[in-house]
N, C-alpha and C positions, 0 to 999 in steps of 0.2 A: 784688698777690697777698697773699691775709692766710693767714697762718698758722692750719691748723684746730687749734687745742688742744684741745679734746673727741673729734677721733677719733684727735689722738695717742694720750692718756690710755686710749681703748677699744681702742688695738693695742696699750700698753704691758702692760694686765691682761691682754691675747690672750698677749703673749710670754713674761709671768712664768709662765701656766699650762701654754702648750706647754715651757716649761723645765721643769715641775714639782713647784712652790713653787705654794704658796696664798696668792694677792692677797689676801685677807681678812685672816693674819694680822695683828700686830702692828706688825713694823716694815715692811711692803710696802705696808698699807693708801693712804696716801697719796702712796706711790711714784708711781703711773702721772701723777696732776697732777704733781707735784714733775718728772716728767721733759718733761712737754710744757711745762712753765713754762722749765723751762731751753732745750731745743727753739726756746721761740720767741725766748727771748734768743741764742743759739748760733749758730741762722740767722739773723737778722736780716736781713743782707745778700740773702737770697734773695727779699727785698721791694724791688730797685731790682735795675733795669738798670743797666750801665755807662754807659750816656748819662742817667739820671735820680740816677745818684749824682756825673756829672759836673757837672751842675746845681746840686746840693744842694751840694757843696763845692767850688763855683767864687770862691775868694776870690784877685785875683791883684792884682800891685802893678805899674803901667807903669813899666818902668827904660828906660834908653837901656840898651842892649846891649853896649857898651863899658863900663859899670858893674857891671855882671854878675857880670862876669870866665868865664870859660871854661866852668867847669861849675859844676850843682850837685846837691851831693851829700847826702842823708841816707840814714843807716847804724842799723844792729844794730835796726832797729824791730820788736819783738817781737810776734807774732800766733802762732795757733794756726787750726787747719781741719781740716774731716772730710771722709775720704778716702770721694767717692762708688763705692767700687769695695766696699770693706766697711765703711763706716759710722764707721770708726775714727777716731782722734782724731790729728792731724796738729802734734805738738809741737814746745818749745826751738826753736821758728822763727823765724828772723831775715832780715831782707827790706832790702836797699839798694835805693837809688832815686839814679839822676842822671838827669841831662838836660841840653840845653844850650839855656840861656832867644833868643828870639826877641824880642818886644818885652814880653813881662810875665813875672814869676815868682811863683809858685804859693805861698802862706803854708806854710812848712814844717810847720807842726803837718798842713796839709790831706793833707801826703803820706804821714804816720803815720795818719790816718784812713779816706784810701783804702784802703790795706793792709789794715786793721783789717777795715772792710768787705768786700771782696772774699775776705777769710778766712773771714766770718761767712755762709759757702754750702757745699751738698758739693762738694767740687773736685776736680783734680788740681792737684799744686804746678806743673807746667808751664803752667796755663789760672791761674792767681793770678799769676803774673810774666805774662803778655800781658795779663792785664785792667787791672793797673794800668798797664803801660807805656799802656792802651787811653787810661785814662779822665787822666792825666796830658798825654797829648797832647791831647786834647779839651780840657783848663781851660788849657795855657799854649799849643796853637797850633801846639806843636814837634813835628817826629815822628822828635826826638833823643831817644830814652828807651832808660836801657838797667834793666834791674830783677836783681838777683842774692837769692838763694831757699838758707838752706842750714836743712835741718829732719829730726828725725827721725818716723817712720811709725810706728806702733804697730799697723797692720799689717803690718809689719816685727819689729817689736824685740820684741812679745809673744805671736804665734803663728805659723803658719806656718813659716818660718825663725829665727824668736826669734833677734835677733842686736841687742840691746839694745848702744845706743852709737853704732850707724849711720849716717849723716849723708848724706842726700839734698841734692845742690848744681845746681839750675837757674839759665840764664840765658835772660831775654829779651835782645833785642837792636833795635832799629829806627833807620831814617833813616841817621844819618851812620854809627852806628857800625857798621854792619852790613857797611861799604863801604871805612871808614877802620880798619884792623888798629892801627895803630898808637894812636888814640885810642883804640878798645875797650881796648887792652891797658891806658894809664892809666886810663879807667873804672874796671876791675876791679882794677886797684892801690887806688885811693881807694875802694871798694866793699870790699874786706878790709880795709881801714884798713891 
């Protein structure tokens, strides 16, 4: 799917004039592009499936399993997402990722750019923790993924209830840990650091 920037840019002059403000001015003139340009950087992600971005960043390395070692972990991975319910901007989000390697493990950088991706769509932060835990199991095999989500809304913190400082905390959870209490609880020990 490609992103239409030309009929963002003609709904963005629509909104500036139902607000209205005159697109024509000075400083709005090349607002409407300037917003579908960002738009199409923003969404990005909304140009792959979870199974076409499992592809694209399927970079894994064959260990023995006993080399491993038990889990693994990456933490504080900073991403940002717009909240499909009012278009808002989904900030100061931070997204852990473990898992527990089977016969290969996933290039860490790869699991900061899932995230990244999967941010890069309108979401909810509950469907961004299952997509990655989705497309992490697809590239290592495992469908030990647990994903922790803690971000604030700005549809939250700047209208409606305006309660700026907020902090929305999701978990995914799959495979072992969903079963083993006790591993989830270390999980989410090494996932708050």
């Amino acid at each position: 799917m490609a992103i239409d920037t030309e009929k963002i840019a003609y709904h963005i002059r629509e909104i500036l004039i139902a607000l209205g403000d005159n697109p024509d001015r000075e400083g709005l003139k090349e607002t409407p592009q300037r917003v579908a340009k960002m738009y199409q950087e923003v969404f990005d992600g909304m140009n792959y499936t979870n199974e076409e971005l499992a592809k694209i960043l399927d970079k894994t390395f064959e260990e023995e399993v006993d080399r491993c070692g038990d889990l693994v972990v990456v933490r504080e991975i900073p991403i940002h997402s717009y909240c499909e319910h009012h278009l808002a901007l989904m900030y100061n989000m931070k997204v852990a990722v473990v898992y527990k390697p089977k016969q290969k493990v996933i290039g860490l950088s790869k699991i900061a750019r899932i995230a990244d991706m999967v941010g890069r769509r309108l979401q909810l932060q509950e469907r961004i923790g299952a997509d990655i835990a989705s497309i992490v199991s697809q590239i290592t095999g495992s469908e030990d993924v647990g994903v922790l989500i803690e971000g604030e809304h700005s549809c939250m913190t700047t209208r409606g209830i305006k309660k700026p400082g907020t902090l929305t905390c999701t978990t995914t959870f799959t495979g072992i840990f969903e079963k083993d209490i006790l591993l989830r609880q270390e999980a989410l020990s090494l996932m708050k650091g």
